[in-house]
N, C-alpha and C positions, 0 to 999 in steps of 0.2 A: 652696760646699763641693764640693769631688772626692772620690768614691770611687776608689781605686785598687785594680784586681783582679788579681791572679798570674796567669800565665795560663804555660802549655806552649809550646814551640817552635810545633807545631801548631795554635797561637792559642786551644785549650781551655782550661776553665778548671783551675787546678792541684789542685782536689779538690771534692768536692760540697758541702765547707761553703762554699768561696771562690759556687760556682757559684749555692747557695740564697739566700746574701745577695745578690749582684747582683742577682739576681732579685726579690726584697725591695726591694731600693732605687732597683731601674729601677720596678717599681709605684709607687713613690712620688714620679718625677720626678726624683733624681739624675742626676748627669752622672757617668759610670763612666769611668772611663781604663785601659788596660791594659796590664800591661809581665812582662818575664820576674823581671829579678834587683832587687833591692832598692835594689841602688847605679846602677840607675838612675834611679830616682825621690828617690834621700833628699837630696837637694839642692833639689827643688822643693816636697816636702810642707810643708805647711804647719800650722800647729794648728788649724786651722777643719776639716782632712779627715780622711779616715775610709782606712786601709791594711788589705784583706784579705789576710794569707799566713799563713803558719806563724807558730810562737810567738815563737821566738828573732828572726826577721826585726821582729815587728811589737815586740820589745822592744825592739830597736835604734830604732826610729821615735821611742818614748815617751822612751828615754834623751836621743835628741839633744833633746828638751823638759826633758829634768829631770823626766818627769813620773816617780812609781816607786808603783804600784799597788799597794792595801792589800787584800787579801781574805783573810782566815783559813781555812784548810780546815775545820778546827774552832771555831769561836767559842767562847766562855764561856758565852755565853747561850744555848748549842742541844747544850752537853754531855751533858744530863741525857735528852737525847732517845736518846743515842747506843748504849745498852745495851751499853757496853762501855769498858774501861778504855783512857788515852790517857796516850804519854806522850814523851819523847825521847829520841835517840840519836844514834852517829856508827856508819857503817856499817861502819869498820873495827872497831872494837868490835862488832857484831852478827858477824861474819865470824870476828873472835880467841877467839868463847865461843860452842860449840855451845849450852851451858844456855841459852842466849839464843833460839836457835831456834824455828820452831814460832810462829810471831807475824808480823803481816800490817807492812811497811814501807814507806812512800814518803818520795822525801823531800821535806825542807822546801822548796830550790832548785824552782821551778817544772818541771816537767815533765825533769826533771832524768835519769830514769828513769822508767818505766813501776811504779806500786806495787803488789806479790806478798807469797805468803806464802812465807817461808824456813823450808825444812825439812832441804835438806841445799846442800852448796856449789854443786850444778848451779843452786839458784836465787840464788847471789849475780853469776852473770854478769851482766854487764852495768852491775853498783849501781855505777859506780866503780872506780878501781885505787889505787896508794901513792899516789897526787899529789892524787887527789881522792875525799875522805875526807867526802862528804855527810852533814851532820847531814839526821837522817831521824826523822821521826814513827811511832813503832811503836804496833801496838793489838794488844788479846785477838783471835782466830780468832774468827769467828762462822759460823753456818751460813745463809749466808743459801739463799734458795729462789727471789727473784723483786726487782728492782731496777728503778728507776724515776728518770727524769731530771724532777726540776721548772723549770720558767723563771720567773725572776723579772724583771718590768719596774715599776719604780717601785711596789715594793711591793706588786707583785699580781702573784699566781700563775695566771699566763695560759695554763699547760698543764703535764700531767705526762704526761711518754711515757715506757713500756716500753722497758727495754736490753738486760736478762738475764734469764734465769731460764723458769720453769716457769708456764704462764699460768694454769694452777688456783689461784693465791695473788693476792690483790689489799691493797694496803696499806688500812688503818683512814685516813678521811678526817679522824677526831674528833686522831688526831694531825697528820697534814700540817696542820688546820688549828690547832693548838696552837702546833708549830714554824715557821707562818708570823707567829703573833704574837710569839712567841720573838722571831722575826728582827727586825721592826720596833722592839725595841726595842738593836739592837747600833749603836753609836755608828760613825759615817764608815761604814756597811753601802755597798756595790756597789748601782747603781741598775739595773745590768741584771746577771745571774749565775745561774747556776743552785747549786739543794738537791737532792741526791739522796737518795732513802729506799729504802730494801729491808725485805720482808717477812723476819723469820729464826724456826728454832726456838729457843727457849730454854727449858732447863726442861719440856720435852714439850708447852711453848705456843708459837702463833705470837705475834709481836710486832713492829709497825711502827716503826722504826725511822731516824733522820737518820743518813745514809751519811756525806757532807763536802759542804762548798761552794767552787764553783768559778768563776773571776771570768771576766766577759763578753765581754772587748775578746778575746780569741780563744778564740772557743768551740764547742763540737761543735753539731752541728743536731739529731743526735739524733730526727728526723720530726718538729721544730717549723716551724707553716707558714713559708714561704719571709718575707712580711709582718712576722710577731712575730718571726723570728729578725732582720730587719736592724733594728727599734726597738729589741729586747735591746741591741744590738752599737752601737746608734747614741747609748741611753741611755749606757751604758756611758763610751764615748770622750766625750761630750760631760759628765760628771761629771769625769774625770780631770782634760778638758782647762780644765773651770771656765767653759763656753760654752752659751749655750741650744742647745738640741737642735733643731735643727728638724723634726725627725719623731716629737716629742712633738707628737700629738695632744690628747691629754686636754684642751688649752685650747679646743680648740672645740666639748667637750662641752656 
């Protein structure tokens, strides 16, 4: 297996998350290889390695495999976590009906855009133009206060770090750990991915809350140690690609 890492003209590496995983995966004995652009390497990767860059670059990798990643933002099974209504859209229709406004949208197309609340047309910059008309996942506004990134590796929530918010709120663990059993039970789930939960008011109570889930093979670090961040990322490609992981440990517990 090769790790291949992005790296700057300047031989650095192309961002902190490329630079956390190497670091992760040079502890672990890896062999890292480095290069600038994409097309130089997509001709010799292989499915047995592991490609750190950007989203759209490492999608290009998974296509030339056929492989096509299943992670729901919202599951079925962790709805009922989410204190708040969910549901579909196309973004030129959010755009053609102010009454629409006022409601939080991303869309469904991966990283497609950055996901906002729209309250007047200064926040539909960016969603798209005529040609590309994103179906997008709309929900209720909530208030949240305090947001938090979980990691998930093979079924165990190996750490939950702070993103946002106001540090006098802390989430209820009786629900993280509710919507971790949730989770174990969502059919083809992601082996490595993170859960985000945010603390919100509702009803002049606090309430802990499942934000969305978000899949592994390119993922923020977020202040998970450098170690668990490259197992997440390594479980991860290694479910896609239908290959034993070699930096599953757990066999030699």
């Amino acid at each position: 297996m090769i790790i291949y890492a992005k790296i700057r003209k300047n031989g650095e590496y192309h961002s902190q998350n490329i630079s956390h995983a190497v670091f992760g995966f040079r502890e672990m004995g890896a062999e890292i290889v480095k290069y600038q652009r994409i097309d130089d390497i997509y001709d010799v990767v292989t499915d047995g390695d592991i490609v750190l860059d950007y989203i759209d670059q490492v999608q290009a990798i998974l296509r030339k495999f056929d492989v096509v990643p299943i992670c729901q933002d919202y599951p079925d099974e962790l709805k009922r976590f989410m204190g708040r209504n969910i549901w579909k859209d196309t973004i030129d229709s959010i755009n053609t009906n102010p009454e629409k406004w006022g409601i939080f949208v991303k869309p469904v197309r991966d990283k497609a855009f950055t996901g906002h609340v729209i309250n007047s047309p200064a926040d539909l910059v960016g969603c798209g133009n005529c040609h590309e008309n994103y179906e997008v996942l709309c929900c209720d506004v909530i208030d949240i206060k305090r947001e938090w990134r979980g990691f998930v590796i093979y079924d165990e929530l190996v750490d939950i770090r702070p993103y946002k918010g106001d540090y006098h709120y802390h989430f209820d663990s009786d629900v993280v750990d509710q919507v971790m059993e949730a989770f174990k039970t969502i059919p083809n789930r992601p082996m490595g991915c993170s859960i985000d939960f945010a603390v919100i008011e509702k009803d002049g109570k606090q309430q802990t809350v499942f934000l969305e889930m978000n899949d592994g093979y390119a993922l923020g670090n977020y202040g998970l140690s450098p170690l668990e961040y490259a197992k997440l990322i390594s479980a991860r490609w290694a479910q896609l690609f239908g290959r034993e992981d070699e930096f599953d440990f757990r066999r030699y517990r």
